[in-house]
N, C-alpha and C positions, 0 to 999 in steps of 0.2 A: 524545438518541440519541448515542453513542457513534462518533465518526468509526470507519473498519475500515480494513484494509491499502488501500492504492491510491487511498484518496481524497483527491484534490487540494483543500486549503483556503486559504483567505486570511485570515492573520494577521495583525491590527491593533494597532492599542494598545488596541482593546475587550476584545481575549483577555487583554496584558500590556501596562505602560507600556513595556518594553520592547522593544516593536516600533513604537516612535516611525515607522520607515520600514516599509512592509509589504514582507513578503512572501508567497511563495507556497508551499506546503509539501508533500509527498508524502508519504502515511504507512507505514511500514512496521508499526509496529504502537501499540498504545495501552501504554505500563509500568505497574506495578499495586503503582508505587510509594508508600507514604504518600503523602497529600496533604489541605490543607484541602477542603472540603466545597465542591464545582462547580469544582474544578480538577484539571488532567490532565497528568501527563507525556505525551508524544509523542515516538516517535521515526521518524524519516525525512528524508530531503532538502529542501533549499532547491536550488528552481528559480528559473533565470533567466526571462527575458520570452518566449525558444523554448519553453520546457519542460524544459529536459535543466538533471538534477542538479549544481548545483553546490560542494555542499558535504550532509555527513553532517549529524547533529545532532538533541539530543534538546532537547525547549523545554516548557516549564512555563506552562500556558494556564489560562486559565477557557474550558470548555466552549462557555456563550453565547455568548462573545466570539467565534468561530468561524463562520467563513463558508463554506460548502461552495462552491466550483467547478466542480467535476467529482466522481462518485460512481466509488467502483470499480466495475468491471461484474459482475453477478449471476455467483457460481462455476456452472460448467456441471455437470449433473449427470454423475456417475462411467462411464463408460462399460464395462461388461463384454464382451469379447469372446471370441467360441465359440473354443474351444483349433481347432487349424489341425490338418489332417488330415495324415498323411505324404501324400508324395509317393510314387508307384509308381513304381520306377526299375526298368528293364531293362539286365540286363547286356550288358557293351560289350564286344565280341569285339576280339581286337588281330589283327593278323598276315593 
């Protein structure tokens, strides 16, 4: 499966030798760039130990190597709302 936008993962050296130190990753989206077969570009944020973004960045994983953390939350389904009725306005005497 396919990490999506929003989901928080933990990148090891199982993803890339490259991540000799892990970290923690937020995705903005998957790139659908060339790649060998079970690896993925990724683009999104490197988080600190809070949570909050500490840097941009796009990283070059293998799939399996990837640990899910945190899943984005289910998109809410679209909400249509009834068009709003005018208002009855009564005219305003001056004087």
């Amino acid at each position: 499966m396919l990490p999506r936008s929003g989901d928080v993962l933990h990148v090891t050296r199982a993803a890339s030798v490259q991540f000799l130190r892990p970290i923690m990753f937020r995705v903005i989206r998957v790139l659908d760039w060339p790649t060998y077969d079970g690896w993925i570009w990724l683009e999104g944020y490197e988080l600190n130990a809070s949570g909050d973004a500490v840097s941009r960045r796009s990283i070059f994983v293998q799939r399996e190597g990837l640990r899910h953390l945190r899943s984005a939350p289910e998109p809410r389904p679209h909400t249509v709302r009834a068009p709003r009725r005018p208002v009855a306005r009564t005219p305003v005497r001056v004087g």
